[in-house]
N, C-alpha and C positions, 0 to 999 in steps of 0.2 A: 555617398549619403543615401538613408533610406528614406525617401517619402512619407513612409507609410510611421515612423518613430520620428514625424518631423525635423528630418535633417539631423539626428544624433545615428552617429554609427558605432555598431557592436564593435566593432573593433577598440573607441576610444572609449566603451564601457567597461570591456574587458581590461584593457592598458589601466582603466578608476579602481577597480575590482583588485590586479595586480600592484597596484603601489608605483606603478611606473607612467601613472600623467602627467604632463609637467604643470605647472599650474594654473596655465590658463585653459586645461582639458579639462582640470578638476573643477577650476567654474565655470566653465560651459557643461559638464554634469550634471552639476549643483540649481543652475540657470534651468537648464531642459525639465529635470524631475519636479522643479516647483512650479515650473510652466502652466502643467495642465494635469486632471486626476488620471489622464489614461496615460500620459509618459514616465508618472508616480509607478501606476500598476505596472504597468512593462516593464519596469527599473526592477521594483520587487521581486516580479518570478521572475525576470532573469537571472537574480541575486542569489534567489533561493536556488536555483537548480548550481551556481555555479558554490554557494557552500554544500549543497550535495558533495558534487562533484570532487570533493578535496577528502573525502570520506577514502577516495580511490585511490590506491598504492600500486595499481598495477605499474610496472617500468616502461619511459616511453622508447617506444621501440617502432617508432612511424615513422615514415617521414611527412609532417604535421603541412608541412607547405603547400607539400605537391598535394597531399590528401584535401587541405582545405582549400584548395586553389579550383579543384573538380568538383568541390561538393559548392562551392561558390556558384561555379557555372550554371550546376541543376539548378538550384536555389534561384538563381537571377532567371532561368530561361519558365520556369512554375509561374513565379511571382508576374512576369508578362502576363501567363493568364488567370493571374488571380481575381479577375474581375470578373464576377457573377451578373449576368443579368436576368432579372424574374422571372423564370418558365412561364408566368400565366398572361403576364399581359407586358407591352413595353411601356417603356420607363426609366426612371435615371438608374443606372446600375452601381454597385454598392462593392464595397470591401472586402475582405477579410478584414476582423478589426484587429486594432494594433497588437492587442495578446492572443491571438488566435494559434492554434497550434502549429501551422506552418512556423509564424514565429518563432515561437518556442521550442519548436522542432531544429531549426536552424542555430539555435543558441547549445540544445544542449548535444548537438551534433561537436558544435565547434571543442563543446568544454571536454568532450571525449575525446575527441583528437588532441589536446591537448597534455592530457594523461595519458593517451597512448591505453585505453581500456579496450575492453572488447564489447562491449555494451551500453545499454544508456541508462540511466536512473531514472530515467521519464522516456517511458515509449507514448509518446504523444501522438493522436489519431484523431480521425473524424472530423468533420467541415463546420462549422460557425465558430461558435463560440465550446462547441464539447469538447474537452481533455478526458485524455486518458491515460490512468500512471499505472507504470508494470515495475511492480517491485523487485524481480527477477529473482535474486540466489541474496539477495539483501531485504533488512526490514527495513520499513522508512516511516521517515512521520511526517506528516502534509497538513497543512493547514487549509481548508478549503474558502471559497470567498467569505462564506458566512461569519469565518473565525471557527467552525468547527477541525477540532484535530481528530485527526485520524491515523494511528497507525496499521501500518500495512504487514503483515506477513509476508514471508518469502513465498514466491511464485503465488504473487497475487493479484488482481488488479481491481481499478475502482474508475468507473466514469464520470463525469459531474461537468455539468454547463458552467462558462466561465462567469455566468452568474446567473444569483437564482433571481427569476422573474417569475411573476403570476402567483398562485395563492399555496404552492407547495415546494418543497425545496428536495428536488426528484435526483438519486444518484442509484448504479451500479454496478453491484459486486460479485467479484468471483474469486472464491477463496477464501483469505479470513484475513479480517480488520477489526481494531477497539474504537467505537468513536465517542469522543465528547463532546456533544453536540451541545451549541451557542442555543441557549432557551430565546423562542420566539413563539409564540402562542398562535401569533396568529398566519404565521406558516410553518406548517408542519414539516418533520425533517421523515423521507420516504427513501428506505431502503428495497431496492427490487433485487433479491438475493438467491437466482435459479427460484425454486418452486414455490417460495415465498416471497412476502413484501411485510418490511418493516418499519412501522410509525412510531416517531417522537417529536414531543415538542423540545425539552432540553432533557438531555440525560447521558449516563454514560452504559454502555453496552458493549460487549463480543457479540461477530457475527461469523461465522462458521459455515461454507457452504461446499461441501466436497460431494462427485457426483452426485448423488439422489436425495443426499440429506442435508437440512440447515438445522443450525444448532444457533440459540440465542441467549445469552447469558447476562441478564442485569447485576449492576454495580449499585446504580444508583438512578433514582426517576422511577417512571412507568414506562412500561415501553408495550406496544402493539402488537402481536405477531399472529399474520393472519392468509390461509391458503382458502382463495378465492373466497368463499361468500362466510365460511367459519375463522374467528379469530378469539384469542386471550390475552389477555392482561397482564402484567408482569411485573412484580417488584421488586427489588432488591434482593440478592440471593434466590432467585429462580430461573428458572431455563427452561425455552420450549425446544420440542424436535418436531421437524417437519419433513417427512417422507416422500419418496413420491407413491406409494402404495396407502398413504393414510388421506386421512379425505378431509383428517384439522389437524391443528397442532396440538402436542402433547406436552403437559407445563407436568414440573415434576421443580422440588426444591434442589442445586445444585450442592452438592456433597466432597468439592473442592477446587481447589486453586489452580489445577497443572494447566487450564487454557492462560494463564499471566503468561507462561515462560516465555514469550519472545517477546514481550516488553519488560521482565525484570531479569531475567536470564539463570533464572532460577527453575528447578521443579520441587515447588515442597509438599513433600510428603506426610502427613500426620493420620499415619494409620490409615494409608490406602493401600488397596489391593493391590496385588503386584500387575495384574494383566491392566489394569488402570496407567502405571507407569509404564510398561512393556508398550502402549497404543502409543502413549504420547512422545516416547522416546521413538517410535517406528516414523513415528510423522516428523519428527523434528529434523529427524537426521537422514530421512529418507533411506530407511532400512527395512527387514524384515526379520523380527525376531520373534521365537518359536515359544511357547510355553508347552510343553512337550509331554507333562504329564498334569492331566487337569486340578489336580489335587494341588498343585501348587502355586494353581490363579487365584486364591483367595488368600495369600500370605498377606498378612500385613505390614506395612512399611514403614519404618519412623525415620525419615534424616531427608536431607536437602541437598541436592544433586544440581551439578552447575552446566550450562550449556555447552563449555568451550571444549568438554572431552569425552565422546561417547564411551571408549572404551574403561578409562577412567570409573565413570558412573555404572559400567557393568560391575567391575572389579569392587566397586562400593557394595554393590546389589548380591555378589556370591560373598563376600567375607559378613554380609548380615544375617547371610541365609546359610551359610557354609556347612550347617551339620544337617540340614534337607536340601541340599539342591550342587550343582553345579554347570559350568555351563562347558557347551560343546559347539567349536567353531570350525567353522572349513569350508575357505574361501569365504563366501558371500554367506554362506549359511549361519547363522547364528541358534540357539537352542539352550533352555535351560532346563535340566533334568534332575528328577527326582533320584536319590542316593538310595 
């Protein structure tokens, strides 16, 4: 049993989770979770990571015993010294609290070995109460303590305290996320996004930050977007860019939809440029493809491309354009050229 989840152990959480408690496991669950708010919360994200977790089709291919029998051991020999006592003056020494990411860390360790995956759906880090989730080669959607949801892009992560205290509700991003943030007025929701920082009280936004540039795109709300001591405003249908050679952000009205595709899994098209699709389709699939003769970056585009088939959506793209363009492939090189 674990002290620290007062006497409930993962193991007869996961047996509740599985369908295999017998019944008197299932009311001591039931008994523990209504217990107290913080074996409610640890029940939750445990829960949550482990419906993640079933997202996972890899084959198991471990041997899950012996793997969790060694990762047990670490776990127990940490958890010895998980007792902090306060650098500045003595005193009674304190926790890791019971959701803290060690925790968490150890849950969603376990629900890996159990799919037999090679990664985790939560690369969970940092000491108190800070998480941190790494969406890796998958998108994920997170619901943060506030209630705000977030989803995530591939290869991407987000920080956030396991709860927000004191008068701002402070997280960090690298990469790209959509949030819909829970309206609270009188704590503001504080995106710190590489070379910007991003303010709302409720609203829904894309947050875009790849090396040197952040891109911010309103849905709905106002939203803040502001590099160091200059900032602008933002309403619905616009977007700022933030450089790091620009000294503010730049708000310019947004001209279409292709930042949605990794939440609808669509790219639709109504008359955008081709080199417009050619970027998003580069990023999406982590490619590189050529526009070869400039004349043919301002084609325009009419139709609705789907995520699940890069080459598919090429073949969409030359049979539109078929009597200006075709394309030219070899190996890793992609290129579309003018007839």
């Amino acid at each position: 049993m674990n002290n620290k989840q007062q006497n409930m152990s993962d193991d007869v959480l996961v047996k509740h989770l599985l369908g295999e408690a017998t019944p008197e496991e299932r009311q001591e669950v039931q008994q523990w979770i209504a217990a107290s708010a913080d074996n409610r919360r640890y029940y939750e994200h445990f829960k949550l990571i482990w419906d993640e977790s079933k997202k996972l089709d890899a084959p198991l291919n471990v041997d899950t015993d012996a793997a969790w029998g060694r990762f047990m051991q670490r776990v127990e020999r940490e958890e010895q010294q998980a007792t902090i006592a306060p650098p500045a003056s003595p005193g009674p020494s304190r926790t890791i609290p019971l959701w803290s990411p060690r925790s968490l860390m150890r849950v969603a360790a376990m629900l890996v070995l159990m799919v037999g995956a090679g990664w985790l759906i939560y690369s969970i880090t940092g000491t108190g109460d800070q998480v941190t989730l790494a969406s890796a080669d998958k998108v994920m959607k997170h619901t943060l303590p506030d209630g705000t949801v977030v989803t995530l892009n591939r290869n991407s992560t987000l920080s956030y305290p396991g709860a927000f205290t004191g008068e701002t509700r402070n997280v960090t991003l690298s990469g790209e996320a959509f949030f819909d943030v829970t309206p609270d007025k009188t704590k503001p929701f504080i995106i710190d996004a590489g070379n910007s920082s991003v303010t709302v009280v409720g609203t829904s936004f894309n947050v875009k930050t790849r090396k040197d540039i952040t891109e911010v795109i309103v849905e709905s709300g106002i939203v803040e977007v502001a590099k160091k001591q200059k900032a602008v405003r933002l309403n619905p249908g616009q977007k700022a860019t933030v450089t790091s050679a620009s000294d503010a952000p730049v708000m310019e009205q947004t001209t279409d939809d292709l930042y949605r595709y990794y939440r609808t899994n669509e790219f639709v098209c109504n008359g955008i440029a081709l080199y417009k699709v050619v970027n998003i389709l580069n990023e999406a699939y982590n490619v590189h493809i050529e526009i070869a003769d400039p004349k043919l970056a301002s084609l325009p585009i009419h139709t609705t491309l789907h995520t699940n088939d890069l080459g598919q959506n090429l073949d969409v793209i030359k049979e539109t354009f078929k009597d200006v363009l075709y394309l030219e492939q070899n190996g890793n090189s992609i290129k579309f050229r003018a007839r």
